[in-house]
VOTOR-738712 format. One record per residue: residue number from 1; x, z negated, y negated of N, C-alpha, C, O in turn; residue in one letter. Coordinates in pm, 1 decimal. Layout:
N
PT    i    n_east      n_up   n_north   ca_east     ca_up  ca_north    c_east      c_up   c_north    o_east      o_up   o_north  aa
PT  NUM         X         Z         Y         X         Z         Y         X         Z         Y         X         Z         Y   a
...
//
This chain:
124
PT    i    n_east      n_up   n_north   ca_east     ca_up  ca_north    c_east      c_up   c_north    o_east      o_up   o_north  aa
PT    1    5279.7   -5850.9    3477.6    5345.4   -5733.1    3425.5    5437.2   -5676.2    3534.3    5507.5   -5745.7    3607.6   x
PT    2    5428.6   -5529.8    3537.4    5539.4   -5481.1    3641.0    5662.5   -5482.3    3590.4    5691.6   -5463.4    3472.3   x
PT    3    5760.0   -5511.6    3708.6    5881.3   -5512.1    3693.5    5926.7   -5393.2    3629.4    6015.9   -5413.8    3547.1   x
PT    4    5894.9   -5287.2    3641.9    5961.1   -5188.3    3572.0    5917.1   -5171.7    3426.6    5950.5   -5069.6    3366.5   x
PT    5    5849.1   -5259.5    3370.6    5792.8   -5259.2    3227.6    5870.4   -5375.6    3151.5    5855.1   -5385.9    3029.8   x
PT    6    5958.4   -5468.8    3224.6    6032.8   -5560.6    3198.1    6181.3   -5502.8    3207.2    6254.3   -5566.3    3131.1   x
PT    7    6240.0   -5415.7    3267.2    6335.8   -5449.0    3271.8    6376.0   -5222.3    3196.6    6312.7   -5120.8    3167.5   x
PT    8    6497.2   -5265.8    3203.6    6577.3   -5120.0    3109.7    6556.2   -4999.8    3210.1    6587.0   -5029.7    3325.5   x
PT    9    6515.3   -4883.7    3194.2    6444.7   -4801.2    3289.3    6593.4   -4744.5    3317.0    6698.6   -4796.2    3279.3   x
PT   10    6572.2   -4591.8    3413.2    6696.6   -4559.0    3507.5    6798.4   -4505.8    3386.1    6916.6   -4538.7    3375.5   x
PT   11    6721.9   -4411.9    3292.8    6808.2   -4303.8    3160.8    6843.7   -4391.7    3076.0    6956.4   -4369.4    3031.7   x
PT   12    6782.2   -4504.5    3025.2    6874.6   -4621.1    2929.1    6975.5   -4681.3    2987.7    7086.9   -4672.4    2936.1   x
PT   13    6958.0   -4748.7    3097.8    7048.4   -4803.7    3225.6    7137.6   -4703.7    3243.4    7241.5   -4766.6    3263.1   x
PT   14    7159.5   -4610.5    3248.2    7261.5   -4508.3    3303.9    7333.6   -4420.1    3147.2    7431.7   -4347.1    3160.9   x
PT   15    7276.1   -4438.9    3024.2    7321.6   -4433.2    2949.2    7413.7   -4586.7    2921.5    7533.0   -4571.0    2947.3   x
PT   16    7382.8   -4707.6    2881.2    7433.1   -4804.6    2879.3    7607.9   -4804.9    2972.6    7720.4   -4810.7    2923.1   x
PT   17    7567.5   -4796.6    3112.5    7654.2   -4763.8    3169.7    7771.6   -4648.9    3208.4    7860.1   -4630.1    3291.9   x
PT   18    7706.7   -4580.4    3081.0    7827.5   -4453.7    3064.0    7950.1   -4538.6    2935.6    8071.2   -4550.3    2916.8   x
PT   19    7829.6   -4577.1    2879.2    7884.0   -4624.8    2739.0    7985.0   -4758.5    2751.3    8045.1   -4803.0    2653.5   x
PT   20    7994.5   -4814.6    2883.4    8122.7   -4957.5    2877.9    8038.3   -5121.6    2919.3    8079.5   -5232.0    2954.9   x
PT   21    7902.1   -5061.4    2890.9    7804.8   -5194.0    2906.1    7790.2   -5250.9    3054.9    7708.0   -5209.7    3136.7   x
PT   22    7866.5   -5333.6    3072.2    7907.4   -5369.6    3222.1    7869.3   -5523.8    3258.5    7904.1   -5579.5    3362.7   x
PT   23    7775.0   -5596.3    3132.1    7740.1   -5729.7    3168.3    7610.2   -5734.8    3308.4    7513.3   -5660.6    3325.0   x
PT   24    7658.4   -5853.4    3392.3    7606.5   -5847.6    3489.3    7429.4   -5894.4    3462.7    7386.8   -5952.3    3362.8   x
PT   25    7343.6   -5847.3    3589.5    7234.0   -5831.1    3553.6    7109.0   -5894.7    3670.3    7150.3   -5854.0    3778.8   x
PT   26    7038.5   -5937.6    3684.0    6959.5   -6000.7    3789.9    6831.5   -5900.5    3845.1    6734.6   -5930.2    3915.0   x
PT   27    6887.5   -5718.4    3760.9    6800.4   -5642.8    3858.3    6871.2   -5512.6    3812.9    6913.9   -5487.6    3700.2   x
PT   28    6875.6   -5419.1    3946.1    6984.8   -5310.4    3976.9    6889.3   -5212.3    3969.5    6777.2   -5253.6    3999.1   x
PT   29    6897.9   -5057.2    3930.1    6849.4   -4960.2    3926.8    6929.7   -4945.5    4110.5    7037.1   -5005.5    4116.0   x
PT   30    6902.8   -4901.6    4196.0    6938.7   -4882.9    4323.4    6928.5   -4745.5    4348.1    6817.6   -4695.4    4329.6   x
PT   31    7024.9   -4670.0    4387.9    7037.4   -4542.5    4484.0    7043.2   -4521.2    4610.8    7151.4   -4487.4    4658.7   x
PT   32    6917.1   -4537.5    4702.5    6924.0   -4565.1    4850.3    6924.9   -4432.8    4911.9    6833.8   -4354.1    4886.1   x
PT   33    7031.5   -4397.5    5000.9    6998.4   -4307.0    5074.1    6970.2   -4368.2    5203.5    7004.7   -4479.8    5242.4   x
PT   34    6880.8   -4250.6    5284.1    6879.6   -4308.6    5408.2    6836.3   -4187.5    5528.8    6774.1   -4083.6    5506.6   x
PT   35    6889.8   -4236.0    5661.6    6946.0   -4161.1    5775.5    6830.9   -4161.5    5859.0    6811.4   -4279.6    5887.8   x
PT   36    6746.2   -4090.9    5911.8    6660.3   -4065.5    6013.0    6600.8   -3964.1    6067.1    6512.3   -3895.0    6016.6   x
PT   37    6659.4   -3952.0    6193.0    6609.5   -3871.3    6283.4    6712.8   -3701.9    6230.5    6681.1   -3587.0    6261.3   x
PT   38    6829.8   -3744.1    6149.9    6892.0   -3617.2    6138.5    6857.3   -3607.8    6027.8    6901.0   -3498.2    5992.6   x
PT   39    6789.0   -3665.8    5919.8    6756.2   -3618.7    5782.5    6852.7   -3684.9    5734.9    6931.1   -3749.0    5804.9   x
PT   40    6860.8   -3671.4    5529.8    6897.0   -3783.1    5480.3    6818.4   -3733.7    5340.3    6825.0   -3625.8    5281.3   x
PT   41    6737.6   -3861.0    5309.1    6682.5   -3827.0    5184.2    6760.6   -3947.4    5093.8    6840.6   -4031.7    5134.3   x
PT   42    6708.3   -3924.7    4956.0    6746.1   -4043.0    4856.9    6690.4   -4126.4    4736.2    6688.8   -4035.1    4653.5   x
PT   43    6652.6   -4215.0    4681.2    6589.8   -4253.3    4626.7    6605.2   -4377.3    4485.2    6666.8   -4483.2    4497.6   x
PT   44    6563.3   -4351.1    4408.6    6584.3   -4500.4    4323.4    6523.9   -4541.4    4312.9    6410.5   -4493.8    4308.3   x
PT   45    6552.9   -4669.5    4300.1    6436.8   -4793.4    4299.0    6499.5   -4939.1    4216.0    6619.0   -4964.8    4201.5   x
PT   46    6377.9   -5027.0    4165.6    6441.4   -5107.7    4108.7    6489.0   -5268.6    4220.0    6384.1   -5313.9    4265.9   x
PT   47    6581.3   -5331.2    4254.3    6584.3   -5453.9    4313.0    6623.6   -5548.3    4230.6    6674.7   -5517.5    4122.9   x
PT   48    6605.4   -5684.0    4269.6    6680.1   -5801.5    4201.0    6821.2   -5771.1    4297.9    6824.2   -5691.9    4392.0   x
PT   49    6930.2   -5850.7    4251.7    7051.1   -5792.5    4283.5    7102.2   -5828.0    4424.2    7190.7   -5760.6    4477.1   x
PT   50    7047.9   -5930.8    4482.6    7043.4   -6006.1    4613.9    6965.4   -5916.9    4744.9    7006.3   -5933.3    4859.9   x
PT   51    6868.2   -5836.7    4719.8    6770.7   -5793.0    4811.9    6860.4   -5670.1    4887.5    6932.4   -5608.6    4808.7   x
PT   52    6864.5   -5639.4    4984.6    6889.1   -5534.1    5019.1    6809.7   -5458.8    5132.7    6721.8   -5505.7    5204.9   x
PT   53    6864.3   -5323.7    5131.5    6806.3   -5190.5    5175.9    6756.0   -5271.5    5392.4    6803.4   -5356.1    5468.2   x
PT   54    6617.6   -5152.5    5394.2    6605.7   -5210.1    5523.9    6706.2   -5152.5    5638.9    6822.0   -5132.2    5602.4   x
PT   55    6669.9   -5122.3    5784.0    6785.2   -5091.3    5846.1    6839.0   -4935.0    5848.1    6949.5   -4893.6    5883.1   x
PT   56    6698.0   -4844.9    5787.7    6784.4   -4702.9    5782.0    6801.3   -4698.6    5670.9    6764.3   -4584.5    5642.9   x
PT   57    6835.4   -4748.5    5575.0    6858.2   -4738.2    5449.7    7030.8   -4805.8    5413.1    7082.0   -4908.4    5458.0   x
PT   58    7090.0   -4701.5    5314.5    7229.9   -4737.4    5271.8    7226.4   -4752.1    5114.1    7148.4   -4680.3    5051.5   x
PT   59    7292.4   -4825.4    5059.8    7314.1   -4832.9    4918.3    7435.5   -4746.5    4900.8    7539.0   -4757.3    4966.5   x
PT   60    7402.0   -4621.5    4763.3    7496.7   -4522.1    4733.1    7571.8   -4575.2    4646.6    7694.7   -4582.3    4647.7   x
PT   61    7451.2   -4638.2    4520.7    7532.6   -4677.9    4419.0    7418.4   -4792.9    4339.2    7301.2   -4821.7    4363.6   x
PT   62    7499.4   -4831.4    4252.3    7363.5   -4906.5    4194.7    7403.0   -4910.6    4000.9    7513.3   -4873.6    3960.8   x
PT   63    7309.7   -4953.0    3918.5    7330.1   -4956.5    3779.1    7244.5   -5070.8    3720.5    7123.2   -5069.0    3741.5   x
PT   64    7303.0   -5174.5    3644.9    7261.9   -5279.4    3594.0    7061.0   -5261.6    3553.6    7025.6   -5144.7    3538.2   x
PT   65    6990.8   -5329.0    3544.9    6847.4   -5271.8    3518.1    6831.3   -5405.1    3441.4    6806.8   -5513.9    3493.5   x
PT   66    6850.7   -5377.3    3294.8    6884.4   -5506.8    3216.8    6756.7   -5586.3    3206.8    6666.9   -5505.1    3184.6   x
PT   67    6718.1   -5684.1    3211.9    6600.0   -5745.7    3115.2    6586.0   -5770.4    3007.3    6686.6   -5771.8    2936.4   x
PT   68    6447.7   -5802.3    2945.2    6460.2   -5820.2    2782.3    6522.8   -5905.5    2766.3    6614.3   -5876.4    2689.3   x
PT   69    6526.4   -6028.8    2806.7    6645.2   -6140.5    2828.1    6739.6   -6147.7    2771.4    6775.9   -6207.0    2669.9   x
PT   70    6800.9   -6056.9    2869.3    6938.1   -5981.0    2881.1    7009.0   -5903.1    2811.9    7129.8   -5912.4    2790.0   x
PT   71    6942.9   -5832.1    2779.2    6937.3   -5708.4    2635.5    6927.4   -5808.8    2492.0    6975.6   -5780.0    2382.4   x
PT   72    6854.4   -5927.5    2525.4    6869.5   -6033.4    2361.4    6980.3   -6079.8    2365.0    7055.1   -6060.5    2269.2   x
PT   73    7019.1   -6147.7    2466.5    7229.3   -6213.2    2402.8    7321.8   -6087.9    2388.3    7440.1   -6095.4    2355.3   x
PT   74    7270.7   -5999.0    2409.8    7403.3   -5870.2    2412.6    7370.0   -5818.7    2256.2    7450.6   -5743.0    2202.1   x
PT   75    7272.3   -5853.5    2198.9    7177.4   -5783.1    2045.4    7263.1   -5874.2    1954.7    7276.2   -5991.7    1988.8   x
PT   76    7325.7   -5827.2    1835.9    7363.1   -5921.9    1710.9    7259.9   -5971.6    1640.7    7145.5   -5926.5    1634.4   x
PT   77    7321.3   -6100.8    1569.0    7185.0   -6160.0    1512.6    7185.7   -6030.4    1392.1    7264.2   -5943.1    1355.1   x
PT   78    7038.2   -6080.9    1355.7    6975.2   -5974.5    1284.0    6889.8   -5890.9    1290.2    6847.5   -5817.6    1200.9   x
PT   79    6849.3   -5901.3    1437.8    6742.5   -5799.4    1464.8    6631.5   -5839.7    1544.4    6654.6   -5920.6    1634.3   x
PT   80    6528.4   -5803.0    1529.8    6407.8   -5854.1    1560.2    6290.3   -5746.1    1582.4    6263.3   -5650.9    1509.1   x
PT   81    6214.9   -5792.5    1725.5    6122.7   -5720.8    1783.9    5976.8   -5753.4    1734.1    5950.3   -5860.7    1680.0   x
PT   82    5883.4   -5653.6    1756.0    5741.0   -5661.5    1726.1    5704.1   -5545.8    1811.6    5783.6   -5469.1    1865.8   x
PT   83    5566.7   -5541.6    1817.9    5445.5   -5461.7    1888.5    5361.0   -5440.1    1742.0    5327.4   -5517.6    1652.5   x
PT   84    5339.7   -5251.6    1771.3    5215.0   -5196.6    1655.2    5203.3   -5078.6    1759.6    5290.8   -5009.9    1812.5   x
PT   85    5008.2   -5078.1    1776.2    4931.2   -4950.8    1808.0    5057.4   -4956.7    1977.8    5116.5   -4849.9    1994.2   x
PT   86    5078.4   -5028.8    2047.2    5159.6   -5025.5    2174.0    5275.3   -4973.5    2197.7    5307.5   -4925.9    2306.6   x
PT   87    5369.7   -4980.0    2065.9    5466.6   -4907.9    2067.0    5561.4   -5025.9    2032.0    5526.7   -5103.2    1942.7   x
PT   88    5682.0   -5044.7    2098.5    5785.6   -5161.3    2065.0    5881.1   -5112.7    2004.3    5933.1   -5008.6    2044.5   x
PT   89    5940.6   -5201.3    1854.3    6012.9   -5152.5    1772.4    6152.7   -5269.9    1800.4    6130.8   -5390.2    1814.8   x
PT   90    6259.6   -5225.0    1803.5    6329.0   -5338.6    1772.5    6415.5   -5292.2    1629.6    6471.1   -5183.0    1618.7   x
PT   91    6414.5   -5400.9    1521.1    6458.0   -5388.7    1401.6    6570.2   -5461.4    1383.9    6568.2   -5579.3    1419.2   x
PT   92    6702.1   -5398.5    1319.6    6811.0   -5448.1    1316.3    6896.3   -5441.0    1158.4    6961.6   -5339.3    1135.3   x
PT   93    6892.7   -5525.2    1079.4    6922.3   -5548.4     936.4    7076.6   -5645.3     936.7    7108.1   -5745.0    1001.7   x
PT   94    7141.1   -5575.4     847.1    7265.3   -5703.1     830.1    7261.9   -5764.2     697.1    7157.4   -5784.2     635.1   x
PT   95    7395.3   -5797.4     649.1    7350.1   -5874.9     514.0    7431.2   -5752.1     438.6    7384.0   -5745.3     325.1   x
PT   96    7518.4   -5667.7     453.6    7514.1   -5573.4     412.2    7439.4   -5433.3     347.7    7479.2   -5335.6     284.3   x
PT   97    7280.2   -5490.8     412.3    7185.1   -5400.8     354.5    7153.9   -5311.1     469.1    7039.4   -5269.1     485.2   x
PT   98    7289.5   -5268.4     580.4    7250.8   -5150.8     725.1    7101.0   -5204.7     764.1    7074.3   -5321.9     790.6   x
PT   99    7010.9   -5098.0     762.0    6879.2   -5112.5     840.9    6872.3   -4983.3     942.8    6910.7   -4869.6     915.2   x
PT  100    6829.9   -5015.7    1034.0    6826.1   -4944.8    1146.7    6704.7   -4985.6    1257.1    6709.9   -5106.4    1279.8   x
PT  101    6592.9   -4915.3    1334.5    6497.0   -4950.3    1379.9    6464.3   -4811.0    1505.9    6445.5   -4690.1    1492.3   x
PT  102    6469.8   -4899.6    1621.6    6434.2   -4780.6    1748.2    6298.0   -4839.3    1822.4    6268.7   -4957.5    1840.3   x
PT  103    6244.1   -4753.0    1849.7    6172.7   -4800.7    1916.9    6051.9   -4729.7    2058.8    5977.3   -4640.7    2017.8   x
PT  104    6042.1   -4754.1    2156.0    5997.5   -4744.8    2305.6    5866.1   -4780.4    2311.0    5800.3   -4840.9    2226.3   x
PT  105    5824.2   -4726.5    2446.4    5718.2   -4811.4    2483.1    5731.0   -4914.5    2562.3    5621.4   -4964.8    2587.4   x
PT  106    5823.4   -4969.0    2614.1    5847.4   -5100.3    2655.1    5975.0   -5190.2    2556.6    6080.9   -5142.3    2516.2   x
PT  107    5930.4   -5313.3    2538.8    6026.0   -5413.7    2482.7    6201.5   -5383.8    2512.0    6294.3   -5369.0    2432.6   x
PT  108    6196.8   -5383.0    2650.1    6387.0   -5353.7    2682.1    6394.2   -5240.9    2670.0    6514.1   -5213.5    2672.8   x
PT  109    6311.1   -5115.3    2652.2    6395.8   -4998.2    2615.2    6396.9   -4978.6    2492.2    6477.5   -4893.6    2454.4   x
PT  110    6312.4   -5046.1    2387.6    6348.7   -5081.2    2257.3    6450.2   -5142.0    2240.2    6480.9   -5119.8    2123.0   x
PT  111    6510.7   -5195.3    2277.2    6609.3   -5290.6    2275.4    6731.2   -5208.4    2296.8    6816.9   -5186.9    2211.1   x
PT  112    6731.0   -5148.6    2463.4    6826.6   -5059.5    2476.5    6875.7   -4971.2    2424.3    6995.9   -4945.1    2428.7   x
PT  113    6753.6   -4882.6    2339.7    6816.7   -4783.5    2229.5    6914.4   -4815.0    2104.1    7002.8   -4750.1    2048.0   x
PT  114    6845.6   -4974.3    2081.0    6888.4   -4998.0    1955.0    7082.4   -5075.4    2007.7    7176.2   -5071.6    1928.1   x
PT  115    7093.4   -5132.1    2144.5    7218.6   -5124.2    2180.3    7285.9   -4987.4    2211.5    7407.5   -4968.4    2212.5   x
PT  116    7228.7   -4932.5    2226.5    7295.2   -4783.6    2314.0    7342.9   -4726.1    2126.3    7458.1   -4692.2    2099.2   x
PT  117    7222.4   -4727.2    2015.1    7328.6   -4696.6    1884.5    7406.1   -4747.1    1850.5    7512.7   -4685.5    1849.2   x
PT  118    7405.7   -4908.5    1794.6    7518.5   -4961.9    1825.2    7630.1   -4907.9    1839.2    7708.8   -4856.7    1759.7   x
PT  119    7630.2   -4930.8    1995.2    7787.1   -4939.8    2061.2    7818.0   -4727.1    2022.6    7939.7   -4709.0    2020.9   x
PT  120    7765.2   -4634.8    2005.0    7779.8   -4530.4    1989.6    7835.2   -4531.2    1829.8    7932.1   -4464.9    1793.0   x
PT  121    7777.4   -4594.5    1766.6    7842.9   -4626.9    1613.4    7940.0   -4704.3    1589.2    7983.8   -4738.5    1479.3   x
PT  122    7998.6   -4752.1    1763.2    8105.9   -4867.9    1700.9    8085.6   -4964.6    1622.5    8179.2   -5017.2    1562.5   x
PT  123    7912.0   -5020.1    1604.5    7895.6   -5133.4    1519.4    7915.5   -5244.6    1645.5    7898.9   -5359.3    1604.0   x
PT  124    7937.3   -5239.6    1745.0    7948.4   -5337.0    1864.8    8048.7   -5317.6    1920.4    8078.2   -5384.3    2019.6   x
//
């Protein structure tokens, strides 16, 4: 599976990180700019958090690129993922009766939506 189908894409990741979500992460959405020959272009890309840029390349900025993993200890109990027709739902029920259900085409951005309401509802 590609890495970018595993882990929280750049607009969930950069929503998350507007929102206070600052737990550390073992892969970075990356903003490389880089210097050659008088240019400077720029780019994102995903790294594990250790790798860095080659020699014309600078790191601008970077944003957590959560995994499904990662995105499960940050989730309250109560909620639970499945696959239908290739679409990932993550479902979130309390004992209060709140039902609530988002869902992506990848597992962590299912996930991410359903944190990104959450913490926007102040249920987190």
């Amino acid at each position: 599976m590609e890495l970018k189908n595993q882990v929280t894409n750049l607009e969930f990741s950069r929503k998350m990180n507007d929102l206070g979500f600052n737990e550390p992460s073992l892969f970075e959405h990356v903003k490389i700019g880089r210097k050659f020959q008088g240019k400077e272009s720029f780019r994102y890309t995903v790294k594990y958090c250790d790798e860095y840029p080659d020699e014309y390349d600078y790191i601008v900025k970077t944003i957590p690129a959560y995994t499904v993993a990662e995105l499960g200890a940050m989730l309250l109990d109560g909620y639970k993922n499945f696959k239908r027709k290739g679409i990932w739902f993550c479902k979130y029920a309390d004992d209060s009766g709140y039902n609530r259900c988002s869902k992506a085409k990848t597992e962590a951005n299912a996930r991410a939506k359903m944190l990104i309401y959450l913490k926007e509802k102040n249920l987190i």
